[in-house]
N, C-alpha and C positions, 0 to 999 in steps of 0.2 A: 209133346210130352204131357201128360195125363198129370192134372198137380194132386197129391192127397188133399183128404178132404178137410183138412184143420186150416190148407194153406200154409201150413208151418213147414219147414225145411230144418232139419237140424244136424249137427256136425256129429253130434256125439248125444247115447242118452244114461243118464242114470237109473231111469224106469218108465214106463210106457206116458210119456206124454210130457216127461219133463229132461230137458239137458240143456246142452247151449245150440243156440238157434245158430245155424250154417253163416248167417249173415253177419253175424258177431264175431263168429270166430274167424271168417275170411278177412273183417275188417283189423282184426287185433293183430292176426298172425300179418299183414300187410306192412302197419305201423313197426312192427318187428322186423322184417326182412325190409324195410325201406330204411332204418337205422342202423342195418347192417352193411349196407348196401351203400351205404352214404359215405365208409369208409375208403371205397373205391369211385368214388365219384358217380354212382349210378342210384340214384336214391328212386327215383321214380320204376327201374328196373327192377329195382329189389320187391317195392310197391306191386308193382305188378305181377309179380311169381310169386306174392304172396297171397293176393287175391284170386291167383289162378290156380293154386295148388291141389285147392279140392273140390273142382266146379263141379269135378264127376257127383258129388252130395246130390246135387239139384238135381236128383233122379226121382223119380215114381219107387223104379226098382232097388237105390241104394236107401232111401225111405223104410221102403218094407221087408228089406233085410237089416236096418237097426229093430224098428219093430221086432223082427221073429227071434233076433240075436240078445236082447235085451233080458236083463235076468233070467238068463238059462244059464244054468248051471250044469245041463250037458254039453255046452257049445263049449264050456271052458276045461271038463274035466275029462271029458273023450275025444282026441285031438281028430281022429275019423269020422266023427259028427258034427265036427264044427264049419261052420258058412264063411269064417273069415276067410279073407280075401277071396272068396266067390264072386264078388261084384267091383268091377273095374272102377273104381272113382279116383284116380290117381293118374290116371294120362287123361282125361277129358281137357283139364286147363294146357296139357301141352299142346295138347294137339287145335287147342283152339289161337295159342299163342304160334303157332307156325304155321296155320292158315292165314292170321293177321301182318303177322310179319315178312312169310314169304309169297303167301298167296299170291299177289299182285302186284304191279311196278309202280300204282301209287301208294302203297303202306310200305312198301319195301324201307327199309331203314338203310342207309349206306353205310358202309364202314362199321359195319356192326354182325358181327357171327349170331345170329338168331339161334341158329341152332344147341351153341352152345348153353344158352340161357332153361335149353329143357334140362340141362340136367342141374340145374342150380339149386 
């Protein structure tokens, strides 16, 4: 994966070079789904699909569709010219949490539906 050249990653922008950085917000929306998560007895479960939600960000390509997406005001007012959801960053963390999970028979988790935790 090709990193932009600021090395910055970020979740969300308000305008070209400033928002909250992807790191931040994986780590807070975590803290949040692992407090939710705690109500069921699965705190670290929650932790983790919270972390994993939006790994797709750590793209090259989801980088440069915030970029091109950022204050346009066509993206928002002409719904046939708008990029959202053009760039997949919402099944990356599934799909890396069900290589981890069922990938192999040492991560395998017993007693435990992996599967179900994608759609969490």
């Amino acid at each position: 994966m090709r990193m932009p050249a600021s090395n910055l990653f970020f979740a969300h922008l308000r305008s070209p070079g400033e928002g909250q950085l992807l790191k931040d917000h994986l780590l807070n929306v975590s803290a949040i789904t692992s407090r939710l998560a705690a109500k069921t007895s699965l705190p670290r479960v929650g932790a983790l699909i919270g972390l994993a939600h939006d790994l797709g960000k750590y793209s090259t390509v989801f980088q440069e569709y915030l970029s091109r997406v950022v204050g346009d005001a066509a993206m928002e007012m002409e719904p046939e010219f708008s990029l959202r959801g053009s760039v997949d960053h919402s099944t990356a963390g599934a799909q890396i949490i069900t290589r981890g999970l069922i990938g192999g028979p040492k991560r395998r988790l017993e007693g435990l539906q992996p599967r179900l935790l994608l759609y969490a």
